[in-house]
C-alpha positions as CSV (number, residue, x, y, z in Angstrom):
1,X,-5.1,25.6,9.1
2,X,-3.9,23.0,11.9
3,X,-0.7,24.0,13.4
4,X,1.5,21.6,13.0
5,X,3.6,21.0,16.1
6,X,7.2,18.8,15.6
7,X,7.6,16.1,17.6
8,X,11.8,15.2,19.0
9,X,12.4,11.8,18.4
10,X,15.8,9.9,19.0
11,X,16.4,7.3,16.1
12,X,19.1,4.2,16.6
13,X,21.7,3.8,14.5
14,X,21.4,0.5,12.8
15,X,24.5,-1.4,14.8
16,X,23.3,0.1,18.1
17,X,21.2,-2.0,20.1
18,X,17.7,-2.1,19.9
19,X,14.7,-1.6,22.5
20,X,12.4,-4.1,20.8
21,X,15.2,-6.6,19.7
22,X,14.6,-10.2,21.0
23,X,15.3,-14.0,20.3
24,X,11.6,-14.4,18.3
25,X,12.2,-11.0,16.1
26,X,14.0,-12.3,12.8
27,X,16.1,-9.9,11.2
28,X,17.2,-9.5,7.6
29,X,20.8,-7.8,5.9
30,X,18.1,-6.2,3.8
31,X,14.6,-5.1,2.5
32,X,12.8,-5.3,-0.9
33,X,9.4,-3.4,-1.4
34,X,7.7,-4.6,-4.6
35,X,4.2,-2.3,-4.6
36,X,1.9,-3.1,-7.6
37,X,-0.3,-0.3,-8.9
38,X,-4.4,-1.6,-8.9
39,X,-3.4,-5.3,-7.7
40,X,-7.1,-6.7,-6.2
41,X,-6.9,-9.2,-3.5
42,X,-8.6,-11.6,-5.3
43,X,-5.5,-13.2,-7.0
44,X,-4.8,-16.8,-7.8
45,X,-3.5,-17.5,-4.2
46,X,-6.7,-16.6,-2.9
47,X,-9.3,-18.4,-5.2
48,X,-9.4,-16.4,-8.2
49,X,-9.5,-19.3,-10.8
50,X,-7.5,-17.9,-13.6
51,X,-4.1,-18.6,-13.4
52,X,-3.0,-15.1,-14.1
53,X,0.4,-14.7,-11.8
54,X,2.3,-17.7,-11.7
55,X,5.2,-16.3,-10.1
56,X,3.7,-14.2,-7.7
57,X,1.4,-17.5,-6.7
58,X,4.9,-19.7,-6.1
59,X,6.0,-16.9,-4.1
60,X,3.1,-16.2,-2.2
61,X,3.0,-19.9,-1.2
62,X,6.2,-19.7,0.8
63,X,6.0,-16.4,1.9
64,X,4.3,-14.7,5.2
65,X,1.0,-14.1,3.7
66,X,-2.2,-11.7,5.2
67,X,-5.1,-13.1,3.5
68,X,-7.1,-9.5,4.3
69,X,-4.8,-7.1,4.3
70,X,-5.6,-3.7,3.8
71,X,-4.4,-0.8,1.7
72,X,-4.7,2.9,3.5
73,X,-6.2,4.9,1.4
74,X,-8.2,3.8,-2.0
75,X,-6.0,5.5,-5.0
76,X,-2.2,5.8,-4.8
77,X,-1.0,9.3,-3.6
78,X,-3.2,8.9,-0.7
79,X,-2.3,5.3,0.1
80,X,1.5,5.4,-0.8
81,X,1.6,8.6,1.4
82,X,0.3,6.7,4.4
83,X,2.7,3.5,3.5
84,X,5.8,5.7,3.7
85,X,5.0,8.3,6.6
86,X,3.5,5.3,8.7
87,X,0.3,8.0,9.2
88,X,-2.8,8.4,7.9
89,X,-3.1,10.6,4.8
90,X,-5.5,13.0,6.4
91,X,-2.9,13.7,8.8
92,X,-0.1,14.9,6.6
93,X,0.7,18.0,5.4
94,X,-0.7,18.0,1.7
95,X,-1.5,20.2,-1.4
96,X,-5.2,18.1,-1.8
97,X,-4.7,17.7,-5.2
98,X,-5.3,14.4,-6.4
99,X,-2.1,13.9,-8.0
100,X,-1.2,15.2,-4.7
101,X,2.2,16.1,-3.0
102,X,3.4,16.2,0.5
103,X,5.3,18.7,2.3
104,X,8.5,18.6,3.7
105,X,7.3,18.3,7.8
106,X,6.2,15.1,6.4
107,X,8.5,12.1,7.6
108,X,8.7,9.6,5.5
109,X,10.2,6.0,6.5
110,X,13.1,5.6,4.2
111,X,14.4,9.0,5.4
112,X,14.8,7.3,8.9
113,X,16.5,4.8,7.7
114,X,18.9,6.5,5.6
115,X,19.4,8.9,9.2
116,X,20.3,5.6,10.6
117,X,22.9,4.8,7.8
118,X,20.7,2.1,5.3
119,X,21.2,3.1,2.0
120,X,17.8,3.2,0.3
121,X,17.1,3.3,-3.6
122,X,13.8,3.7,-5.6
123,X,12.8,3.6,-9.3
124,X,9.4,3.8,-10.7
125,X,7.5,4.1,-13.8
126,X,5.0,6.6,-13.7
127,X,5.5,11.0,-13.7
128,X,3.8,11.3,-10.9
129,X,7.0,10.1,-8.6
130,X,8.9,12.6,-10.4
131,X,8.4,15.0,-7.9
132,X,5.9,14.6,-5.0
133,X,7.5,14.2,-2.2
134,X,7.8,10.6,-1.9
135,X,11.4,10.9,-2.9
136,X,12.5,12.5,0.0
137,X,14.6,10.0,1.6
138,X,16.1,8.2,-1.3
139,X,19.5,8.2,-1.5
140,X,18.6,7.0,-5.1
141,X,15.5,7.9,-6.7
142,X,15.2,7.3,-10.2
143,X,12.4,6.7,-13.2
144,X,11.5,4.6,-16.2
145,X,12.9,7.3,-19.6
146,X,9.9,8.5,-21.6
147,X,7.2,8.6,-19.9
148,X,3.9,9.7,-21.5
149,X,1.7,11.8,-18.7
150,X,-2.1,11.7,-19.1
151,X,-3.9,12.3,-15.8
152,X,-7.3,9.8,-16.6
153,X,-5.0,6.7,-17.5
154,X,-1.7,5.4,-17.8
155,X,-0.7,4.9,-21.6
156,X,3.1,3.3,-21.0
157,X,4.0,-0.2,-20.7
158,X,6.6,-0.1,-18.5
159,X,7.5,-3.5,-16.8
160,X,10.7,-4.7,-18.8
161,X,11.8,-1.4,-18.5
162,X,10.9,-0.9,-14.9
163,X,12.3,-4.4,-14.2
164,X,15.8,-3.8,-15.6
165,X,15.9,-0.7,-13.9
166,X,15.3,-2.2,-10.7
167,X,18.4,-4.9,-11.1
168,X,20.5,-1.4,-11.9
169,X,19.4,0.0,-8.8
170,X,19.9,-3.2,-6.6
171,X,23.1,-3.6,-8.0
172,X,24.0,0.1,-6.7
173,X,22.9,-0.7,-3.5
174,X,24.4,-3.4,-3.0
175,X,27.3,-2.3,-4.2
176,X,27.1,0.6,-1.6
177,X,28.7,-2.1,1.3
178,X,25.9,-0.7,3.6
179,X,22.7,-2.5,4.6
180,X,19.5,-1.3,1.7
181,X,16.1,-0.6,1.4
182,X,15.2,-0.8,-2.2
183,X,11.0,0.4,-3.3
184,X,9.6,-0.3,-6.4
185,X,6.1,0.8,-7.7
186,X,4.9,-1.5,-11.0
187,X,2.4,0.4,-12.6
188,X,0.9,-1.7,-15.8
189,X,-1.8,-3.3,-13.8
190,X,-2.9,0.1,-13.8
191,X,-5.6,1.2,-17.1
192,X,-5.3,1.6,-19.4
193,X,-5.7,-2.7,-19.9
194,X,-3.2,-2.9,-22.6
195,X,-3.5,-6.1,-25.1
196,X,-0.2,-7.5,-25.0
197,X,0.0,-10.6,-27.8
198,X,2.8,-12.6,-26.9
199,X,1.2,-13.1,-23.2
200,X,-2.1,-15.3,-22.9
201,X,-5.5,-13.1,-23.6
202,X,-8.0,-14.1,-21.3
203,X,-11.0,-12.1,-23.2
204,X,-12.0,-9.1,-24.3
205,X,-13.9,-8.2,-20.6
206,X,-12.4,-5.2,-19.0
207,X,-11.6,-7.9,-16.2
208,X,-9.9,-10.5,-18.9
209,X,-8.1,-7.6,-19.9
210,X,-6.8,-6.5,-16.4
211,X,-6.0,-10.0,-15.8
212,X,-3.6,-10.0,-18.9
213,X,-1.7,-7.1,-17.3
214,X,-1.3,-9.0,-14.3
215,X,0.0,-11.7,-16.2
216,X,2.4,-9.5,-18.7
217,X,3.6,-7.7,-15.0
218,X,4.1,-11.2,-13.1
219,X,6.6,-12.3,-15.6
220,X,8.8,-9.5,-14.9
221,X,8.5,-9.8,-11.4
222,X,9.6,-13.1,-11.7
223,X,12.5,-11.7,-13.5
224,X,13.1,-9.7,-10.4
225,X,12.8,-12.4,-8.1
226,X,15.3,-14.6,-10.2
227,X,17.3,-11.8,-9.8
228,X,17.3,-11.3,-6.2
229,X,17.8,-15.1,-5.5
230,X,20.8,-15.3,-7.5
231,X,22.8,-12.5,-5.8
232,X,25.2,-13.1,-2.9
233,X,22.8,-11.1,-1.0
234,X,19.4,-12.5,-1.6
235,X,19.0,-14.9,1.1
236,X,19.6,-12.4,4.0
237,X,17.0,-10.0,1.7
238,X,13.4,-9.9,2.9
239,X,11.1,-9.7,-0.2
240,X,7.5,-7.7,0.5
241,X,4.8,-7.5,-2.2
242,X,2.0,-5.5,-1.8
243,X,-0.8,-3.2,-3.6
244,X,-1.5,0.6,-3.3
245,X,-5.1,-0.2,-3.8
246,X,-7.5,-2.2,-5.7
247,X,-9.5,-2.2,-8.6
248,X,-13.2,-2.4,-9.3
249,X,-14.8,-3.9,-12.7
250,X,-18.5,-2.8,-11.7
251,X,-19.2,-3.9,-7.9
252,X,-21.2,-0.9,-6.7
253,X,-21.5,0.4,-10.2
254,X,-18.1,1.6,-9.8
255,X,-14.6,1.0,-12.2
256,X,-11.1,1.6,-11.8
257,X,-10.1,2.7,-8.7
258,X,-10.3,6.1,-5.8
259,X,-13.5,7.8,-4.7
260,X,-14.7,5.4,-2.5
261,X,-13.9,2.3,0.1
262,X,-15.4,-0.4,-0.7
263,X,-14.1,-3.8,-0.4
264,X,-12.3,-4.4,-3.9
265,X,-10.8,-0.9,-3.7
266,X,-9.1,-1.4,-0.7
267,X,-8.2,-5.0,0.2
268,X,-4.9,-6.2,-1.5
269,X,-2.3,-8.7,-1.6
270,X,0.4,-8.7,1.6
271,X,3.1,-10.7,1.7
272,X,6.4,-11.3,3.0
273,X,9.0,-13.6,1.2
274,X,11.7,-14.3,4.1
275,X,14.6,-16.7,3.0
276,X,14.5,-19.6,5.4
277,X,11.6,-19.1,7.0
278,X,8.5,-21.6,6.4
279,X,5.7,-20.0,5.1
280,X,2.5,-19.2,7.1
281,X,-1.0,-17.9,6.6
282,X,-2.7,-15.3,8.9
283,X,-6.2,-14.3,8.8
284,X,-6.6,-11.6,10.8
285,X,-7.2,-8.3,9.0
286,X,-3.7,-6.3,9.1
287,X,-3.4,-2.8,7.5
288,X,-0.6,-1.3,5.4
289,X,-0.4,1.2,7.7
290,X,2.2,-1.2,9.5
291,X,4.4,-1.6,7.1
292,X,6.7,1.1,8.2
293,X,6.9,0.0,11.8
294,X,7.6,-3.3,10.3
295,X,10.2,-2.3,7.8
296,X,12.0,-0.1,10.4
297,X,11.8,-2.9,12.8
298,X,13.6,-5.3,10.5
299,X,16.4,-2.7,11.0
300,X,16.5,-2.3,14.3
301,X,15.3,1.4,14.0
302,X,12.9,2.8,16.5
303,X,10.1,4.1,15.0
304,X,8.8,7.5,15.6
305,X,6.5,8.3,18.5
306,X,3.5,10.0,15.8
307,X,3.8,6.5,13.4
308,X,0.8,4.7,13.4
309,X,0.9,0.9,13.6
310,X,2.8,-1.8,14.8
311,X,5.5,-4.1,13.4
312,X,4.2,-7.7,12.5
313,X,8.0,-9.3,13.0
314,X,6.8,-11.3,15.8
315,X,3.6,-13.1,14.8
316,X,5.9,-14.8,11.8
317,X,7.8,-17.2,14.5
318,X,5.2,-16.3,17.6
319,X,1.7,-16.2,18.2
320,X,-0.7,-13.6,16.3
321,X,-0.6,-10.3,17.6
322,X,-3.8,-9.4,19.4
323,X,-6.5,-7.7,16.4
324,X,-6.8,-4.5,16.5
325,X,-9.3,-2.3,14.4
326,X,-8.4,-1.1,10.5
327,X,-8.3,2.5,9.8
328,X,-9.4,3.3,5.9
329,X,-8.3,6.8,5.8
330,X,-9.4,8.8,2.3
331,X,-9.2,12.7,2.9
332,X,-11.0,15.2,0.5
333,X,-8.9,16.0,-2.2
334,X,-10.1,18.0,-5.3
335,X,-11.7,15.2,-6.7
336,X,-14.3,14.4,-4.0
337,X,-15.2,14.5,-0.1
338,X,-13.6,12.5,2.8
339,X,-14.4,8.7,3.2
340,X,-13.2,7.0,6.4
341,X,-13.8,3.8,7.5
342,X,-12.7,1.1,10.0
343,X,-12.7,-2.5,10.3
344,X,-13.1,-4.6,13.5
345,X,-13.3,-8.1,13.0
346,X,-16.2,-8.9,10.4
347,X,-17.5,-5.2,11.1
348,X,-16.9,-2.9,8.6
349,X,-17.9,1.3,9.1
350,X,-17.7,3.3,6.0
351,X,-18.3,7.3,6.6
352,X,-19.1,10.0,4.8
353,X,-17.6,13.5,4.9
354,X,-17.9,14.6,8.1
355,X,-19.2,11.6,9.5
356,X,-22.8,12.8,8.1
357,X,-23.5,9.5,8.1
358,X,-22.4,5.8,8.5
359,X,-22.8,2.4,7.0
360,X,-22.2,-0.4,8.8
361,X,-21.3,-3.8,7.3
362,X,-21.3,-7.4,8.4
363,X,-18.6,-9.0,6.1
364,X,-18.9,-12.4,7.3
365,X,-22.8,-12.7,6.1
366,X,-22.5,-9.7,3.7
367,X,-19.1,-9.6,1.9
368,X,-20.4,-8.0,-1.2
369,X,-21.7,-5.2,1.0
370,X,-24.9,-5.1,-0.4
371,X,-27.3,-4.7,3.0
372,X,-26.4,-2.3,5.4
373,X,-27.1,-2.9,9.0
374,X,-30.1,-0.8,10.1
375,X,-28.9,1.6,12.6
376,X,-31.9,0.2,14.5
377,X,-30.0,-2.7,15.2
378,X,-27.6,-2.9,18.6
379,X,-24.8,-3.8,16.2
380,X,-25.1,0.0,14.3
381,X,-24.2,1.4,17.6
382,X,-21.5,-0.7,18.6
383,X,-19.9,-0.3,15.4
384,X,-20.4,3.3,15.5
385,X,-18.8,3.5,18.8
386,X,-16.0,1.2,17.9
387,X,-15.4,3.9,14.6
388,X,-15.2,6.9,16.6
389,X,-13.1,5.2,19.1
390,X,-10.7,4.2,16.1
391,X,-10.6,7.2,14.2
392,X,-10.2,9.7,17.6
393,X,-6.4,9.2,17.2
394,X,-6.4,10.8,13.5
395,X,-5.1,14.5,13.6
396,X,-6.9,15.8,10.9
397,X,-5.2,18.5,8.6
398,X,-7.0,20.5,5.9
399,X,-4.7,20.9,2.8
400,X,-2.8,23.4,2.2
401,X,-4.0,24.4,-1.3
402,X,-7.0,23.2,-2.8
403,X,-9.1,23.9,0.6
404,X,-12.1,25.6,-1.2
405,X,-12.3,22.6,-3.6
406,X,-11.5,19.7,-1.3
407,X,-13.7,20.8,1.8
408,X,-16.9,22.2,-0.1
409,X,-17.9,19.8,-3.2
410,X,-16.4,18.9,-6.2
411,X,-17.4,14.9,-5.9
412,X,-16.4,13.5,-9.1
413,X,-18.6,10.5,-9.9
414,X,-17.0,9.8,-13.3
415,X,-17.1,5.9,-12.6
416,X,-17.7,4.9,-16.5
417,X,-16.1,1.8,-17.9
418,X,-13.4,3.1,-20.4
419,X,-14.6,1.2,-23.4
């Protein structure tokens, strides 16, 4: 195993002053992280021509928004991992399960912030946040009652729940007199696609029936946002909405979600709902990987030296930041071999295990990724070079527990629609 060496870092308080603070940085009282479990990209916002999130479409259309964003990983413990630590799964110490956990030299974001005195609150709805790490942090960490576990699908339907249980937890914050960071994960996006009759039915498809949980989970959000906006503190509160990864509904012969990184598994929604601010569009591919930077930033936290990333703050009043390459990070877990990839403009590498070999993509005349580039072509090797360059950074660290199973085998290719 890689030794894992701790790095000092000093963190600000949150009234100190701050290194990267300037007049074009916008800062907010506080910070609302709204992650939705299997949320594609392809949402009404973005072309899709069913009207299946009305609220999330208002939002989105005065809101910062990243038309291709990025998740970091392709299924949730290894993309939320890398969200919260600001580091690429594969670099984090790990059990390599696939409901995996982290260990404790793990830094999470939130756990800055609380160092730095913002109260920070979490609830979710699934048993795998019960205990994985991820709470580490928290100041309030709390879940939806009575949840069923079943580790091939997610049987509960969670949102009014989840949703009332969020206004609980804001209202704890709040009334906490400190500045708050408040996460929550809404998992009915998620399969199982459960019919729910008093919400439109857009078909019997597997998609139609994915696009009805989006609906049934958009009304609740809007719930939330109405909630938000009616408090004292919701115009000083900057709203984020995001996805831990996609979803597939056959591209690639593949459903559902994990294994793989291809385009509807790991683009998503990113957006950022700022009170006063006018709205704005950017179309440079951005990763998740910088929302911790950015999150801290808001703050006036430094971030720590090993995060990867960079805060976004100052291409929402400024110019674009300069684009910089995407790193897809999926580590072998028990449930299949590594997959890396990287993204650099139109270019798009995808690897396999230990880089035994590459695909190279050109988005722009092959979004569907259907035609690899030949790696006779001068673009194979400047893509390739571009990859290694990108990934070189990535301290890689076998897990801790499942090694025999996560470095030697075990690729599940169980990719079946569940009828």
């Amino acid at each position: 195993m890689a030794i894992f060496v701790a790095v000092a870092f000093a963190v600000s308080r949150v009234d100190a002053a701050h290194a990267t603070e300037d007049a074009q940085a916008p800062r907010f009282t506080n910070v609302v992280l709204v992650s939705i479990d299997s949320l594609r990209a392809d949402m009404p916002w973005a072309g899709y021509p069913r009207p299946i999130a009305p609220r999330l479409t208002a939002l989105e259309a005065k809101s910062i928004s990243y038309s291709r964003a990025y998740a970091v990983s392709s299924y949730t413990a290894m993309s939320l991992g890398g969200l919260l630590s600001g580091r690429y799964p594969g670099e984090l110490e790990r059990d390599g399960w696939f409901f995996g956990s982290y260990g404790k030299s793990v830094n999470f974001f939130p756990e800055v912030l609380r160092s730095a005195g913002v109260f920070t609150v979490a609830a979710h709805a699934h048993g795998y946040f019960k205990r994985n790490g991820m709470e580490r942090g928290f100041d309030r960490w709390s879940l939806v009652p009575k949840l069923k576990w079943n580790n091939l699908t997610d049987e509960n339907v969670t949102s009014h729940e989840h949703e009332a249980l969020a206004e609980h937890e804001l209202d704890a914050a709040a009334a906490s007199g400190k500045r708050f960071f408040a996460w929550f994960h809404f998992l009915d996006p998620h399969d199982e696609y459960i019919v729910h009759p008093e919400f439109p039915a857009w078909g019997k498809s597997l998609r139609a029936r994915y696009d009805s949980e989006v609906t049934f989970t958009d009304q609740y959000l809007g719930k939330l946002i109405d909630f938000i906006a009616s408090k004292p503190w919701g115009s000083s509160t900057l709203l984020i909405v995001t996805a831990d990864h996609g979803e597939a509904f056959g591209e690639h012969k593949q459903y559902h979600h994990g294994f793989e990184l291809w385009e509807p598994l790991v683009r998503v929604p990113l957006f950022f709902y700022a009170p006063g601010m006018a709205g704005k569009r950017i179309k440079a591919p951005r990763s998740c990987i910088d929302l911790a930077p950015t999150i801290l930033d808001v703050f006036g936290v430094a971030a720590p030296a090993k995060f990867r990333g960079r805060s976004l703050l100052r291409e929402w009043t400024g110019p674009e930041l300069a684009e910089v390459p995407v790193v897809l990070d999926l580590p072998a877990t028990s449930d299949g071999g590594r997959r890396r990839g990287v993204l650099k403009g139109n270019r798009k590498v995808i690897s396999v295990d230990k880089d035994v070999y590459l695909k190279v993509f050109d988005l722009g005349a092959d979004p569907g990724e259907d035609a690899p580039i030949s790696s006779k072509d001068a673009r194979f090797a400047e893509s390739r070079a571009f990859y290694k360059e990108a990934v070189s950074v990535i301290e890689d660290r076998p897990p801790t527990k499942c090694r025999d199973e996560c470095l030697n085998g075990g690729y599940l290719r169980g990719h079946a629609p569940r009828k």
